[in-house]
N, C-alpha and C positions, 0 to 999 in steps of 0.2 A: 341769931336765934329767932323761932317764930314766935309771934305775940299769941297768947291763947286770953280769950275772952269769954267769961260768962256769960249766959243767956239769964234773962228774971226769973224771980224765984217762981214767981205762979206760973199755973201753966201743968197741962196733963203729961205731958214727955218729958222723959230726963234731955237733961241739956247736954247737945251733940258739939264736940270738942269741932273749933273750925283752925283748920292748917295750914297755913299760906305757901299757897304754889311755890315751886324752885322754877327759875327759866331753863327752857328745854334747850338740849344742845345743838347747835348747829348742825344743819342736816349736810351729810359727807357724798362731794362731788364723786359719780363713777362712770367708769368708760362704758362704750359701747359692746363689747367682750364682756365686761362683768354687768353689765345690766343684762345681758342676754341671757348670758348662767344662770343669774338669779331668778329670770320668768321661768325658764327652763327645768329650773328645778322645785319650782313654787308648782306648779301644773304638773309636774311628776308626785310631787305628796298626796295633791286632789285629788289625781287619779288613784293613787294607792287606797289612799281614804275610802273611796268611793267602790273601789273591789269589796274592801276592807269590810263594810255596812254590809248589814242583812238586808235581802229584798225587801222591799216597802209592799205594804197590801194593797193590789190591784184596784186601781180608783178611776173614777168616769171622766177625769181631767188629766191623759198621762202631763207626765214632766218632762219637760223638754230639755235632753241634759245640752248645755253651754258647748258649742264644737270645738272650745279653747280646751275644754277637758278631755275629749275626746282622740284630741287631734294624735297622730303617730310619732315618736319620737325621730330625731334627725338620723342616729345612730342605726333606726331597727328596719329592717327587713324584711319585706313580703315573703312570708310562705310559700314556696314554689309546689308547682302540682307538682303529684308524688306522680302521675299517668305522664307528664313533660318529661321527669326528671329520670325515669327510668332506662338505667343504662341496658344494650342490648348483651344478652349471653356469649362471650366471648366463643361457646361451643360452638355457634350459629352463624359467626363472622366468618368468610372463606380467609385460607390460609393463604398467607405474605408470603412469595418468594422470595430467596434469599436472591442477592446480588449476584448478575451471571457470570462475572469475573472475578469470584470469591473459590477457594479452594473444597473439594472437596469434602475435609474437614472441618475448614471454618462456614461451609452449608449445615454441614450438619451441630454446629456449634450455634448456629442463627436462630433452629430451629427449637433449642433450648430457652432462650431468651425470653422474657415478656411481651405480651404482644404489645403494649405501650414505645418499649422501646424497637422491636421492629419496625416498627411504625416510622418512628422516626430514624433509624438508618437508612430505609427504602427512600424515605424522600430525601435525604442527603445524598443518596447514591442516583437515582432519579436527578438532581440535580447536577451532581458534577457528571453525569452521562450527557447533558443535554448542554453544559456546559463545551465537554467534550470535543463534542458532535459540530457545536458552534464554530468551536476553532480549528478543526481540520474543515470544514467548508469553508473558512476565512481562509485559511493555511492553500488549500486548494485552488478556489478564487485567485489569488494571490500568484500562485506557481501558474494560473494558467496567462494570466498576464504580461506577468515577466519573461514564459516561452517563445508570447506573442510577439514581443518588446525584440527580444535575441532572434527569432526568425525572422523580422524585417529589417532589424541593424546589418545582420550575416546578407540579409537577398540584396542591401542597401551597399554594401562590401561586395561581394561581390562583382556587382555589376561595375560598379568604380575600378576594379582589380580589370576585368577585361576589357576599360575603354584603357585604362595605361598605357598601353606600345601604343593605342593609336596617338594621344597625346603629346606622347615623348615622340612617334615620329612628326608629328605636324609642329613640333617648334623646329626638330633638325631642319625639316625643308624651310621653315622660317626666317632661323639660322643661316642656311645656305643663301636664300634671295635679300635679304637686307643688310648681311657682314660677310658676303662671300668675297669680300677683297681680305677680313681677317683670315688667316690660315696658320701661323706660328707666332709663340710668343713676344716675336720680335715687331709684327703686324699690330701687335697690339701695343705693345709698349709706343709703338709711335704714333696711333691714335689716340692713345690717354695723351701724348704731348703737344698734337695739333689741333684736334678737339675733345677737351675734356667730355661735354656733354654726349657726344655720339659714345663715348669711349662707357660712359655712366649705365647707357642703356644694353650696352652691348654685355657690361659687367654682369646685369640684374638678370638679362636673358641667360647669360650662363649658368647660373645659381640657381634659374628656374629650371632650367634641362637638368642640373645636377640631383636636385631634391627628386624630382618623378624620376629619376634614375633610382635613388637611393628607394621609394616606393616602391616602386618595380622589382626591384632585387628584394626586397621584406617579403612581397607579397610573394614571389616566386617561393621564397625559403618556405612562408609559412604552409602554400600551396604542397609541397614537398614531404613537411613533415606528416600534415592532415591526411595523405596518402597514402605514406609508411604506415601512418598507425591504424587506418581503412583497412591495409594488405596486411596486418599482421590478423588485425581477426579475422580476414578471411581465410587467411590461409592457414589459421588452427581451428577453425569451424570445419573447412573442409577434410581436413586431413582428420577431425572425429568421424566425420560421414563416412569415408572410406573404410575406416578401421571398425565401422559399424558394421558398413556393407561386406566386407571381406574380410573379417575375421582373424586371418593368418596375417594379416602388418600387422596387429598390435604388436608381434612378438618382433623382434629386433634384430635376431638369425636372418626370420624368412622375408623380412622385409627390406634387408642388404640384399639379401639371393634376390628379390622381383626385382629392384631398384637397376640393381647390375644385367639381370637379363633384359630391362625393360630398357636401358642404356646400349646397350649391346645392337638391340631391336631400331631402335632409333637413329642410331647412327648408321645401319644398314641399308634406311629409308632413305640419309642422304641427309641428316641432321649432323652438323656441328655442336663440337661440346658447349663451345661461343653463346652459340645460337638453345642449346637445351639449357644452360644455367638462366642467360637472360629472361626466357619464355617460364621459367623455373619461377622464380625470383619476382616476377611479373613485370619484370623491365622491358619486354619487347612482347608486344602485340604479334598474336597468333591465329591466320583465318583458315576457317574452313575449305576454302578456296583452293588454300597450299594442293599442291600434288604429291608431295610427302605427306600431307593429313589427309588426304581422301584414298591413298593407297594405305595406309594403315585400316583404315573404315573399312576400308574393302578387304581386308586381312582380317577382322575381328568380326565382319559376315560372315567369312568361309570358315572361322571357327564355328560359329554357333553352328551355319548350317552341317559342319560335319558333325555335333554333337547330338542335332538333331536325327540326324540319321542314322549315328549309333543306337538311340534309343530304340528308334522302332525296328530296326535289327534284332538287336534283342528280345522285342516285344514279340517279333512273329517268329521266332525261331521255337520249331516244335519241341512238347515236352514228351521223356515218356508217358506213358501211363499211370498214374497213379495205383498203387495197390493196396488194399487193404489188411492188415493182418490176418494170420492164417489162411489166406485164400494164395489159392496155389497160381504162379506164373503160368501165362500162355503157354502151348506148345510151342518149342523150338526158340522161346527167347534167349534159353541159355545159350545154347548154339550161335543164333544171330548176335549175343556177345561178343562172345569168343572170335568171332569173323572178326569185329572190329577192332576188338581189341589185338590181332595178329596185322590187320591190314595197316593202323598208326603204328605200330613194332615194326614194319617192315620198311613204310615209308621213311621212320629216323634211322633206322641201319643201314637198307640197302642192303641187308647179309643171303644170299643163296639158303641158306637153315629156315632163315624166317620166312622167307617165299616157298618152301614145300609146305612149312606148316600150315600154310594159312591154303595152298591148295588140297592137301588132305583134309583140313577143316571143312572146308567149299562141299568137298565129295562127300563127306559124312551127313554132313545138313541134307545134302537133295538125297540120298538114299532112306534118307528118317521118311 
């Protein structure tokens, strides 16, 4: 309890009660997070405070407010210009194409859309177009390497393929001048028993003649097959061309009926069947040279030329006259008709009837 004590009686003041202090509590340890809070929010009251007051009357000493009150909170935010922030009229923006490899439909679906998210499909699609684009350039690159790679393996092949025979014959002569005493199995058997080592080398040379043998034969087949399969498109490449040019093969009547006549023709020239299957087939080499090929040439000139000369036969052969309707024939063409028409009557019959007629006809004409 606290001790309370009188003051003396005299004296003009009444006597003020004295009250012995309590000890203050110990003042409580705080981090750096909550001591920050706590300025932070001491200096947010101030400022309220300070909104809070009526203005003060303008005096010859302003007051200089403290810039700890002043200062802007961590949390707030500049006011951005409303003249920065103005977005542009979407009317005014040119219009977004839709994706050129979009449907019809979904064009005109794109067109519905926000222009926000247009926005962002164009450059998604912008994107994987250029993605695209990348990889058929790589994809291309690529193919053109590997063509390069395969044409010089193949010119590399082939050149190996036609030194082969000469190869394979420069061991046989090899063959012949270093083991020309071996000639039958029996030759050999009895060098493998008198000298192993000659017997060793003679073995190894064989096995090398044999392998470029077995090469030789590969490369042959392969050569073989690469040729069939050359002759086969050529020979349905050409055989469109003709049925392009000539019309009547497509159909399968008329192109037995030429094949047969054109068979017929050939053998007349002094062709064998032998010899047109092979040349057929493209198995035997055919030159111009031949004298059976240059008298067919000379048979397919004198067609045209006679075709030609039908034509202009034709051309210069006179016509009548034309006549116009209602206007009346020449004199006498009826008549010069009639001549003609008794003189080819007379020439298919030969009949006595039809030769007076056409000479009474004769006489009538020259007395008109």
């Amino acid at each position: 309890m606290s001790d309370i004590s009188n003051a003396p009686a005299g004296g003009d003041s009444a006597p003020a009660p004295v009250v012995a202090s309590t000890p203050a509590p110990a003042p409580q340890t705080l981090t750096a997070s909550e001591a920050g809070r706590a300025l932070a929010q001491r200096r947010f009251e101030k400022l309220r405070e300070l909104q809070a007051a009526p203005d003060p009357a303008p005096s010859a000493d302003p007051v200089e407010t403290p810039q700890e009150l002043v200062e802007t909170p961590n949390d707030a935010q500049p006011e951005a210009d409303p003249v920065e922030t103005q977005e542009a009229d979407p009317a005014e923006l040119p219009p977004i194409e839709p994706p050129r490899s979009w449907t019809k439909d979904e064009k005109e679906e794109f067109a519905t859309y926000p222009r926000e998210a247009q926005e962002k499909i164009a450059r998604r699609e912008q994107e994987r177009e250029r993605a695209v684009r990348q990889s058929q350039n790589e994809a291309a690159e690529q193919r053109k390497a590997i063509e390069a790679q395969r044409t010089e393996a193949e010119k590399v092949r082939q050149e190996y393929e036609a030194k082969l025979p000469a190869i394979v014959q420069a061991l046989q002569e090899f063959q012949g001048g270093q083991f020309s005493d071996i000639k039958t199995p029996a030759d050999a058997q009895k060098l493998a028993a008198e000298d192993p080592f000659r017997y060793l080398q003679y073995d190894a040379h064989q096995k090398q003649v044999a392998a470029l043998h077995a090469e030789l034969n590969g490369a042959q087949e392969r050569q073989a097959r690469e040729w069939q399969s050359k002759w086969a498109e050529f020979a349905h490449n050409e055989d469109k061309k003709i049925a392009e040019r000539i019309p009547e093969l497509a159909d399968p009547v008329q192109r037995t009926k030429v094949q047969e006549s054109a068979l017929s023709y050939l053998k007349d020239t002094g062709f064998t069947e032998s010899e047109l299957g092979s040349a057929w087939n493209g198995q035997a080499s055919l030159s111009l040279r031949d004298h059976r090929v240059q008298s067919m040439i000379r048979d397919a000139v004198k067609y045209r030329e006679g075709q030609e000369s039908a034509k202009k036969a034709i051309t210069a052969k006179p016509l009548p006259p034309v006549q116009r309707p209602g206007v009346a024939p020449p004199r006498g063409a009826a008549a010069d008709q009639n001549i003609q028409t008794l003189s080819k009557k007379l020439e298919s019959s030969g009949k006595v009837d039809d030769a007076v007629a056409l000479v009474l006809a004769r006489r009538r004409a020259a007395a008109k």
